[in-house]
C-alpha positions in Angstrom: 69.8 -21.4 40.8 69.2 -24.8 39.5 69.2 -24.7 35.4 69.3 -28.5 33.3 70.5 -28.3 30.7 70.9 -31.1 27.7 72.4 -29.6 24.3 71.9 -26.2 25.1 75.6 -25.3 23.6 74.4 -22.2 21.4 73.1 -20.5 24.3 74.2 -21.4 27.8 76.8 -18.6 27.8 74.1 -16.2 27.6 71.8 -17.9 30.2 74.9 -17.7 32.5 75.9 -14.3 32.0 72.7 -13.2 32.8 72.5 -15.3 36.2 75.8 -14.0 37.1 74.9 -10.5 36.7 72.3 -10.0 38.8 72.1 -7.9 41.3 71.5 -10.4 44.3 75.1 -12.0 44.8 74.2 -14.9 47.6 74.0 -17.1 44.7 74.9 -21.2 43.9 74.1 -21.7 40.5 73.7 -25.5 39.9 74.0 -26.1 36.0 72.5 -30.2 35.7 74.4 -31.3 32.4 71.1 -34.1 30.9 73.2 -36.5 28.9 74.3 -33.4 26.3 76.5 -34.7 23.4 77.7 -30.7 22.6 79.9 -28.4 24.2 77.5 -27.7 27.3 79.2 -29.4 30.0 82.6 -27.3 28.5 80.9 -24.0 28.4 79.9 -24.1 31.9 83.7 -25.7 33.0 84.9 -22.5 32.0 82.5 -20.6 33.9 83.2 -23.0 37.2 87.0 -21.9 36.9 86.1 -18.4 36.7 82.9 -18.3 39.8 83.0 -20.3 42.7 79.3 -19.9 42.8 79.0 -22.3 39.5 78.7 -25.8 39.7 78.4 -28.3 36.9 76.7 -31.8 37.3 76.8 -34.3 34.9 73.9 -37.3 34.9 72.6 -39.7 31.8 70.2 -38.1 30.1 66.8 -38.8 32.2 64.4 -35.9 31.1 64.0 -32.3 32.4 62.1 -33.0 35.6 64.7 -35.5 36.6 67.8 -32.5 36.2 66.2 -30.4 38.0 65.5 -32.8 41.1 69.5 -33.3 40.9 70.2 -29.6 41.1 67.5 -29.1 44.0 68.8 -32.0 46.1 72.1 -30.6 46.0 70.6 -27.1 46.7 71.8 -24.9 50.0 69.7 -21.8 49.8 66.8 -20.9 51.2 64.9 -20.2 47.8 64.9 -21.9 44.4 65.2 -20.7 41.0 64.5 -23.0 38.2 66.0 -21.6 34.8 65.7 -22.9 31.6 69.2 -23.4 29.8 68.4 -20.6 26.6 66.7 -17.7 28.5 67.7 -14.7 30.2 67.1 -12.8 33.5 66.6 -9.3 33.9 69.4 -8.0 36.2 67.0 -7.3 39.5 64.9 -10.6 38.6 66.0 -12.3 41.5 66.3 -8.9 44.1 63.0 -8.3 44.1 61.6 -11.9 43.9 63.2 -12.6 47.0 62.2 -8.8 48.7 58.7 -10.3 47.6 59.1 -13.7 49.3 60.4 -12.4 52.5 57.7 -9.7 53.1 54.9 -12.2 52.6 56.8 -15.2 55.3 56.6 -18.1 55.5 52.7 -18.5 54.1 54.1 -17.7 50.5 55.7 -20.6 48.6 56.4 -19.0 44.7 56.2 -15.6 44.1 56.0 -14.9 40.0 57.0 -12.2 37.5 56.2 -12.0 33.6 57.9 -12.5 30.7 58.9 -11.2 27.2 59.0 -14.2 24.6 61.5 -13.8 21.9 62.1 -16.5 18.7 65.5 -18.3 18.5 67.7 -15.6 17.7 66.4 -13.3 20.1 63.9 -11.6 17.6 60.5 -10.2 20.4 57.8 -11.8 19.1 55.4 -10.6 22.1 54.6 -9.7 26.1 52.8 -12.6 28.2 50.0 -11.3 29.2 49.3 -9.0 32.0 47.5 -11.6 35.1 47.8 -10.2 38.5 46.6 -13.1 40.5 48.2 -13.6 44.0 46.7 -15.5 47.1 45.7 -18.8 47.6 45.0 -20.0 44.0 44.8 -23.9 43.2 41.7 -23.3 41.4 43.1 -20.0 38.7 46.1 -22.7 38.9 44.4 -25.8 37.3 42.7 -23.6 35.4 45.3 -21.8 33.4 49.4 -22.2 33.7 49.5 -18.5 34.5 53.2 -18.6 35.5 53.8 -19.2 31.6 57.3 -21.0 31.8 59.9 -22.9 34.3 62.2 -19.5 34.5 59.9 -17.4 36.0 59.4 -18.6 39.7 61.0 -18.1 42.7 60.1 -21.0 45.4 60.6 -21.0 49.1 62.9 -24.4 49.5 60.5 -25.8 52.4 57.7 -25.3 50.0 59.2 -27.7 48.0 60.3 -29.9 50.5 56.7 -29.9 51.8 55.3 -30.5 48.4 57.5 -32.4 46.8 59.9 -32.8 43.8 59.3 -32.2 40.0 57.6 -35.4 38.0 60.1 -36.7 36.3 59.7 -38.1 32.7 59.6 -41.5 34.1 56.8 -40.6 36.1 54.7 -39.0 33.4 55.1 -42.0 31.2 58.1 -41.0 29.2 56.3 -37.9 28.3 57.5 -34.1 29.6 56.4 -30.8 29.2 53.6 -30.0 31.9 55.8 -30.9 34.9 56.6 -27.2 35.8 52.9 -27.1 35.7 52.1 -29.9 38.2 54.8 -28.5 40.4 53.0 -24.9 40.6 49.2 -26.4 41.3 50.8 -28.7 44.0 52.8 -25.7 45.5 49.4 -23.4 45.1 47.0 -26.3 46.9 48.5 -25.7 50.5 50.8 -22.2 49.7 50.1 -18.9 48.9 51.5 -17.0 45.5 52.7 -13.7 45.1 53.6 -11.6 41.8 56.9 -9.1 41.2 54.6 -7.1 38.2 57.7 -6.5 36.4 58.7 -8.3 32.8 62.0 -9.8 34.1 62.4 -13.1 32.0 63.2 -12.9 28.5 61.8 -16.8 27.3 63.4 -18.4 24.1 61.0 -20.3 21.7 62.7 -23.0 19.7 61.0 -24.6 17.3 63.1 -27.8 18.1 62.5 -27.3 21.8 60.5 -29.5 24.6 57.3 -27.1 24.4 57.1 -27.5 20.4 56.7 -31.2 21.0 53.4 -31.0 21.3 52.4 -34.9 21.3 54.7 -35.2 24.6 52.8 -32.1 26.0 49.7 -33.3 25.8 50.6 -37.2 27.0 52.2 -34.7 30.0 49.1 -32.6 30.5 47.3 -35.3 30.6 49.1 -37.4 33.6 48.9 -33.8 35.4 45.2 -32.9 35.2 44.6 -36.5 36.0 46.8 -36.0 39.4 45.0 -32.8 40.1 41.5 -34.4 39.7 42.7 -36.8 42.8 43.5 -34.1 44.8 40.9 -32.2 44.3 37.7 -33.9 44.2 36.2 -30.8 45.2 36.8 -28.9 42.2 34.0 -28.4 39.7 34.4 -30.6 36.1 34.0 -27.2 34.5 37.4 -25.7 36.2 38.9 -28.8 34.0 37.2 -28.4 31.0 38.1 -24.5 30.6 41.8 -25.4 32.0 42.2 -28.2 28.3 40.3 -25.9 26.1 43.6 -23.2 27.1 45.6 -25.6 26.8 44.7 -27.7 23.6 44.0 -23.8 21.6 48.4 -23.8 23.1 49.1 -26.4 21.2 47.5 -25.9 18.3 49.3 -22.5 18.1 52.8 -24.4 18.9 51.6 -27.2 15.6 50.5 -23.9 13.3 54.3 -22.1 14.5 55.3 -25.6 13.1 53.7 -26.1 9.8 51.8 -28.6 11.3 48.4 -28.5 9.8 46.7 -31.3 10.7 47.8 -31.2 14.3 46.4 -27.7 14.6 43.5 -28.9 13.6 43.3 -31.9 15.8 44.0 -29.2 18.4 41.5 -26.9 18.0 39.0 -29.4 17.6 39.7 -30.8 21.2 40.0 -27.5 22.5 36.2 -26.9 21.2 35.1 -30.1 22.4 36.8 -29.2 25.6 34.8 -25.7 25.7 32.2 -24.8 22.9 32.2 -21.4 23.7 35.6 -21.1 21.9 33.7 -21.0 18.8 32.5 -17.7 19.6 35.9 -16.4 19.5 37.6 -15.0 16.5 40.7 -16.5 17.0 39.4 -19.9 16.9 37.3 -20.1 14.0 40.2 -17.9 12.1 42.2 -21.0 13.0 39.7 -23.2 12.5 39.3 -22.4 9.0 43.0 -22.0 7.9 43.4 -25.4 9.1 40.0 -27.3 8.3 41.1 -29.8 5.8 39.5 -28.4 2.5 37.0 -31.5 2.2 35.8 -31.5 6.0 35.1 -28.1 5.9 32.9 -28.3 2.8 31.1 -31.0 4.3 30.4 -28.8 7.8 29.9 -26.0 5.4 27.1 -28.1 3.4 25.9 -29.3 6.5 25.4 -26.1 8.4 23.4 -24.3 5.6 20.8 -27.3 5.3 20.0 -27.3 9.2 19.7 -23.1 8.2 17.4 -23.7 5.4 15.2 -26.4 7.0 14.9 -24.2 10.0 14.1 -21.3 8.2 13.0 -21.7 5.0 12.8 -18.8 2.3 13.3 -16.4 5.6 17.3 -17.1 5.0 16.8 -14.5 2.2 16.3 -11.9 4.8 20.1 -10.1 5.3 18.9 -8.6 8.8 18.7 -12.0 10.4 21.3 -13.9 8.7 23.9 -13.7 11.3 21.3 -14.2 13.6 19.7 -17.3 11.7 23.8 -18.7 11.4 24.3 -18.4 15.1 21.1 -20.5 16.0 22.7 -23.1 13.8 25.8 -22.9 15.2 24.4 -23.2 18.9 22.3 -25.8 17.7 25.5 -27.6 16.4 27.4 -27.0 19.4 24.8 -28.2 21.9 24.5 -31.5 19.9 28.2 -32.3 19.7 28.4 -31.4 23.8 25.7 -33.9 24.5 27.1 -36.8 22.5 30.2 -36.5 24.4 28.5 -37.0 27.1 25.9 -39.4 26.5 22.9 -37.5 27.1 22.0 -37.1 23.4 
């Protein structure tokens, strides 16, 4: 069990009570303290006296990817758990990650589970969805984090040796956020994944938390996706494009959570650029038009019903083919803005 933590005072007691009562007992729990200036490194002091199995570490603070390298140098078991210092475990999370890991052998490096996601005072707020993937995946991986967060997996310890370490924030530029992400596409390149289909992680969203920092997660994303591409050449440029349309549509949903308007705009507006076929999806344009600001949209608005009318003339008057007549536009639109991005217009 390797878990940094940095400030997590207000709920590491109920991140460790929920490691210590799970039902697999060969445990080490490893608990990196980042350079926290609360209680954290007291909280889990009192735990050490009480279980032998506890361990606190204390480092400068040096990022998230950094921590958990400490804890998984100083590692012993066979497996590794990454947990984040403000979720919770099911009581069998582990039992039947590790019953997954070793009836699969040695060819399986990270088996996965899902998660609930609840707000900062434990309030649900919804289910990850339901993706069932297993085998050899570095393509689903690049394509979509499908994990969904860093205290879901289970690895295999020689995976990780094999593979290599978490980026640390040093690495990525002084940014952080995607480097649970890097470390799962690296492990699914030469490993094989399994799934536990069980919702045994309960995962925290903070509002004040790394993953609501959304300009660090996109500087992150960015240094991963640019890693992947090196490895694999072989990939097509559309696997890439789909992978930053998912991910810029999360961070514009992390800016809206945040009341922050014209970031969820910026976001979406990659996110389309990324993939144009988001406009086709409610969600997006629902977005797009609750964050539009009100002067931009008037001007698209304006714009779009003059390439209607020149196209169609007095035919616009027909209500049968209107949502027709708006889609041609739209394509039309869409088609344009995807060729000038790529010089061919």
């Amino acid at each position: 069990m390797i878990i940094p933590a940095f400030n997590a005072a207000e709920y590491i007691r109920e991140t460790l009570h929920s490691v210590l009562a799970q039902t697999y007992r060969a445990l080490e729990v490893i608990v990196v303290d980042d350079g926290s200036a609360d209680a954290t490194g007291s909280i889990v002091k009192e735990f050490a006296k009480k279980d032998a199995r506890v361990h606190l570490v204390r480092q400068c603070n040096a990022g998230v990817g950094a921590a958990r390298n400490t804890a998984i140098r100083m590692a012993r078991g066979e497996y590794i758990a990454p947990m984040d210092a403000d979720d919770v475990w099911f009581r069998q999370k582990l039992e039947k990650q590790v019953a997954c890991m070793e009836l699969y052998g040695e060819e399986t490096g990270l088996v996965y589970c899902w998660s609930i996601r609840v707000d900062n005072n434990g309030a649900f707020e919804s289910f990850q969805p339901l993706i069932a993937a297993e085998g050899r995946l570095h393509d689903a991986m690049v394509s979509e984090n499908f994990i969904d967060n860093a205290s879901v997996p289970l690895f295999r310890a020689s995976a990780l040796a094999s593979v290599g370490p978490y980026l640390t924030r040093d690495e990525q530029g002084g940014a952080q956020g995607c480097e649970d992400w890097d470390l799962y596409i690296r492990i699914a390149e030469t490993f094989c994944i399994r799934l536990v289909p069980e919702y045994l992680v309960v995962y925290r969203r903070i509002g004040s938390s790394m993953s609501a920092n959304v300009e660090s997660m996109a500087a992150s994303y960015a240094v991963v996706m640019q890693r992947a591409r090196q490895r694999n050449p072989d990939l097509p440029a559309a696997t890439f494009h789909f992978s930053a349309a998912g991910f810029y549509k999360y961070l514009a949903n992390s800016s809206e959570r945040s009341a922050l308007t014209s970031w969820t705009f910026y976001y979406l507006t990659k996110a389309v650029c990324a993939d144009p076929s988001n406009l086709l999806t409610t969600w997006t344009l629902r977005k797009l038009i609750m964050a539009i600001p009100g002067s931009t949209w008037k001007k698209f608005v304006k714009q779009l019903w003059q390439s209607l009318k020149n196209r169609r003339g007095a035919d616009l008057q027909c209500k049968t083919d209107k949502h027709a007549f708006t889609a041609n536009a739209i394509f039309d639109q869409i088609e344009r803005r995807w060729s000038m991005l790529h010089g061919q217009y």
